[in-house]
N, C-alpha and C positions, 0 to 999 in steps of 0.2 A: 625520548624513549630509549631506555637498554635497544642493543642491536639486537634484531634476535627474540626479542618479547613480540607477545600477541598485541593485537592492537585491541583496544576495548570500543564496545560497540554497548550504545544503551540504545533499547528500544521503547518508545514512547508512543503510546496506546490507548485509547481513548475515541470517543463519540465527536463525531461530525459537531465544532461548534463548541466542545467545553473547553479548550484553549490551550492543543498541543503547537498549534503553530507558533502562539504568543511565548508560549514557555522556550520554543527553540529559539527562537530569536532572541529572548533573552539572557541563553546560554551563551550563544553567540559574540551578543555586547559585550559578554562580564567573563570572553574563555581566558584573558590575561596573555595575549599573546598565542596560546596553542592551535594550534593546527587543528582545524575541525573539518571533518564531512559532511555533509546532510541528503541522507537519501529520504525523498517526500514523495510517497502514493499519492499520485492524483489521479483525476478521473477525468477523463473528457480533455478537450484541446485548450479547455482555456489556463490551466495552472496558475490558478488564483494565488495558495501559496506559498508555489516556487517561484513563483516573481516576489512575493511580499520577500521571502528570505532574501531572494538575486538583489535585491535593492535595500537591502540592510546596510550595504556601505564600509563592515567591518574587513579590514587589508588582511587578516589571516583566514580570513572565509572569501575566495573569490567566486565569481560563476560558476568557474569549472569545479567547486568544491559541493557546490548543488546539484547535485542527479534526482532530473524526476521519473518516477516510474509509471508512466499513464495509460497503463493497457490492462487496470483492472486490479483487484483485490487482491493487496502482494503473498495473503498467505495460496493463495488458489494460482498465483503466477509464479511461485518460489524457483521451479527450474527456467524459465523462457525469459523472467527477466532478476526476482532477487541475485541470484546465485553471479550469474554474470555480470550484473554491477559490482559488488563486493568481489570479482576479482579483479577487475579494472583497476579498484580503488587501490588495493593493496600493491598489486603491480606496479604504479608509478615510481618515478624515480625520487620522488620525493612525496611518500605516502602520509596521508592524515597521521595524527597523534591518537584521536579519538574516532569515533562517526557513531552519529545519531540516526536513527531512522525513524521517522513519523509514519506510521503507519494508518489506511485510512481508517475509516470508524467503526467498518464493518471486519475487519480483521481480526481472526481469533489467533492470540500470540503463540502458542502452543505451536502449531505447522512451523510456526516463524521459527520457531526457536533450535526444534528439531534440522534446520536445512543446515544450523553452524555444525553438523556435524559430517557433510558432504567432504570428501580429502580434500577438494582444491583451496576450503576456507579454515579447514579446521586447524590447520599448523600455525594460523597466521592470523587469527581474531578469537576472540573471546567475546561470551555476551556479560558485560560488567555489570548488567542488572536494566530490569523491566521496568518501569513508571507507567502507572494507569492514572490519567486524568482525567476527575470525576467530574460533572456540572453538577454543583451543590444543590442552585435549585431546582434544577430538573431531576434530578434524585429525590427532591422534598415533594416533590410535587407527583413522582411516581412515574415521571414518562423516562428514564433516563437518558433519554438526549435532549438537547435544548428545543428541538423541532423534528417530533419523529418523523410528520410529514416529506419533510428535505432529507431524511437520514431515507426512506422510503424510496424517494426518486434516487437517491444515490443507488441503491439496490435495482430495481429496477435498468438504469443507465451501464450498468456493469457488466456484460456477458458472460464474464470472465467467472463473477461468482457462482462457486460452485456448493453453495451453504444458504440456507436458508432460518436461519433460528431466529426468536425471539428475539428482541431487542436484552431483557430480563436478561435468557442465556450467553449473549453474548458478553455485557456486562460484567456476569458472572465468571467468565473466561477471563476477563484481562483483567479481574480483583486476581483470579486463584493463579496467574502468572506473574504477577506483580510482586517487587520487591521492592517497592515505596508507593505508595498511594497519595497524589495530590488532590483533596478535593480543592477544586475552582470559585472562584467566584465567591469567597465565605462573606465577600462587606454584602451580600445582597440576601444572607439569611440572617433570621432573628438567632434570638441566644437560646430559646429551645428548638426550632429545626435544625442550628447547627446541631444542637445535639444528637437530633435525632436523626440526623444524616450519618454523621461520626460512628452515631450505635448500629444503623444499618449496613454501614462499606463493614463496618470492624467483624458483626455476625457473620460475616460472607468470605470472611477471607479464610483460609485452609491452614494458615499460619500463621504463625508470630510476622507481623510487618508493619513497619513503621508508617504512619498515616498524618499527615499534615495539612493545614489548610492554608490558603493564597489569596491573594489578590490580582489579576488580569498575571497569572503565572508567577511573580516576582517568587521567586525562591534561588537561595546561594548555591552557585553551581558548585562547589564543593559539596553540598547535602546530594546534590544530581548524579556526579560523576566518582568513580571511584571506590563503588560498592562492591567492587567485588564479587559480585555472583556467580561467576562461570555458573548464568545457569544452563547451558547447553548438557552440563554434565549433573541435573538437578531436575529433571523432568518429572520423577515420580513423584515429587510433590508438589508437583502444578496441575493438578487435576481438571481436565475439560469435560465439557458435555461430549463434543467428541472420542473420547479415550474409546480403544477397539472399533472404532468406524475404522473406512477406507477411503473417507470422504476426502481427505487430501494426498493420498498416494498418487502420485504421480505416473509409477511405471509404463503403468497403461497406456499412455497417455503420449501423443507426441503434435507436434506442431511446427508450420515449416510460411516460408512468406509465398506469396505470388506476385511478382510485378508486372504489371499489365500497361500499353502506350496508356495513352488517352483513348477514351470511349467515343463513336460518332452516337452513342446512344444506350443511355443508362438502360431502358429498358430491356433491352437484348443482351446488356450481361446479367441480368438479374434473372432470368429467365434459364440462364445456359449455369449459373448458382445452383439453383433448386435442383432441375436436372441434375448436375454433377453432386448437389450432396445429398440428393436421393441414392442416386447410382453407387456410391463410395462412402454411405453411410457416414457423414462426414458431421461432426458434434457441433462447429459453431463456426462462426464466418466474422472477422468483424475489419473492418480497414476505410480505404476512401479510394473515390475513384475522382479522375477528373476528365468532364463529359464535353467536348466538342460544342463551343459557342455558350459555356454555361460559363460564368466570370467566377461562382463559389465553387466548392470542391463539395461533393456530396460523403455525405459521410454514413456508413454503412454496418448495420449490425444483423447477422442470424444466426436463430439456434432451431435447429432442425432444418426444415423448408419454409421457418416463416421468417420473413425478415423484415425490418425496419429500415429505415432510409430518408436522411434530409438531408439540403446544402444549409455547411453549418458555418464557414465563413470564407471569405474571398480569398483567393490565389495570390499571394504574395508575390513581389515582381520578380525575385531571386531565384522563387522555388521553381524547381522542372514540372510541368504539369502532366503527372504519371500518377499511374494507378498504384494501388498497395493495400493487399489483404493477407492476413492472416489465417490460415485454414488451422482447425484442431480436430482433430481425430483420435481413434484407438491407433496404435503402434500397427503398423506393417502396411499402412497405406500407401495408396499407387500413387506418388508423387507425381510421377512423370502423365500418367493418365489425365489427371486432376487438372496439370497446368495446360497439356496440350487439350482439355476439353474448355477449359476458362479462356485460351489463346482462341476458339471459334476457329 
């Protein structure tokens, strides 16, 4: 890289399932030496795949070049965790050439897109261009994801999501943000639904953009990388379902951690929760606790007063067994209240 140039960031978009994981990994294998990042939304503890990436094995992608982001749908978490990844990245002393971001399936690119124009990222990335990855058949077929049902639980499992649209509209967002469209999977359609795949991304897109089909991802990272979009500075032509909503402003909006010892008993913090986010009108709760004589760690979601709650897996020998929640709220909340009511 020129000293002094932005670094290029492509953001890759796509449905639970039609093959944005496959596609980065195979940037990965074939980057020729360059220096890549990978920031991967995931959801839940288990990081299906940012282990798949971590164990890709490629010497100019290491561990530390995988950041996962698992607290929730990165366009609805843009300040609490995008932003402050992407400055970590750049800050190194030896910063990526590129960085990909996989975003999850429920992600409408548009929020995403807007955050490269916060001062701490803008001087020093660029978004080089958007990629929407379609499931060919699941597009032929009308459901557009490969298993709405799982795309469904992903919704569900997220508290973080602050959007609720159609499958359909969502879709429609990461075509009209998209500045290459890969449909997936083409060896599993015939030679008229590919067509009629092809004629349906093509009606939907807002502009001239280039549309290609694949096989299990395999496309030349040259066609991937390099496009040149700054679309951060290109948003009037990305038209969302959301355009004039408020639905991802942030302002409003703040959020802070609470770390609590261990519990001699779940149910008495879960009790003194509700109380306190009745009290401090407090939007959503989600973290884990670790409860005295319990060997898993429970893991904890609520929005309003109603909450969720399971042990979701065992206490690693390493880790401190300490509690960790997140509290979200409107701006001007009693911090200090909050903690000393959750401390009992």
């Amino acid at each position: 890289m020129i000293s002094g140039a932005k670094i290029p960031t492509t953001v890759i978009t796509g449905f639970l399932g039609a093959g944005k994981t496959t596609l980065v990994r195979h940037v990965l294998e074939n980057a020729g030496g360059r220096r890549v990042a990978v920031i991967v939304n995931e959801f839940g503890s288990l990081g299906i795949d940012g282990q798949i990436l971590k164990g890709c094995g490629i010497e100019s992608c290491g561990e530390e070049d995988i950041v996962e982001l698992a607290n929730g749908c990165l366009c609805c978490t843009v300040a609490d965790d995008f932003v402050p990844s992407m400055e970590t990245l750049v800050e190194r002393d030896n910063p990526p050439e590129h960085i990909l971001i996989e975003t999850s399936g429920l992600a409408l690119p548009k929020p995403l897109l807007k955050a490269f124009d916060w001062p701490s990222i803008r001087s020093r990335l660029t978004v080089d261009g958007v990629i929407a990855v379609v499931d060919g058949p699941a597009v032929a077929e009308g459901r557009f994801a490969d298993d709405p049902e799982q795309v469904e639980r992903q919704r569900q499992a997220d508290e973080s999501l602050d959007h609720d649209n159609p499958l359909q509209e969502v879709f429609e967002d990461q075509l009209s943000a998209a500045d290459l469209v890969i449909v997936n999977k083409s060896d599993l359609l015939t030679g008229s639904s590919r067509d009629w795949v092809l004629n349906e991304v093509e009606t939907r897109l807002p502009r001239a953009v280039k549309v290609v089909t694949t096989e299990e991802g395999v496309v030349d990272p040259s066609v991937l990388l390099g496009l040149g979009a700054t679309a951060e500075d290109d948003l009037d032509d990305r038209p969302s379902h959301h355009d004039g909503l408020d639905d991802h402003e942030h302002d409003d909006f703040d959020s802070f951690i609470v770390e609590l010892p261990e519990q001699p008993a779940a149910e008495a913090l879960l009790a003194r929760l509700q109380q306190t986010v009745e009290v401090h009108d407090i939007l959503r709760v989600k973290g884990f606790l670790a409860v005295s004589g319990k060997p898993m760690r429970l893991l904890l979601h609520g929005v309003g007063a109603r909450f969720r709650h399971h042990y979701d897996r065992l206490w690693q020998a390493e880790e401190a067994r300490s509690s960790r929640l997140v509290i979200i709220g409107h701006s001007g909340m009693d911090r200090d209240a909050i903690v000393t009511a959750l401390a009992g």
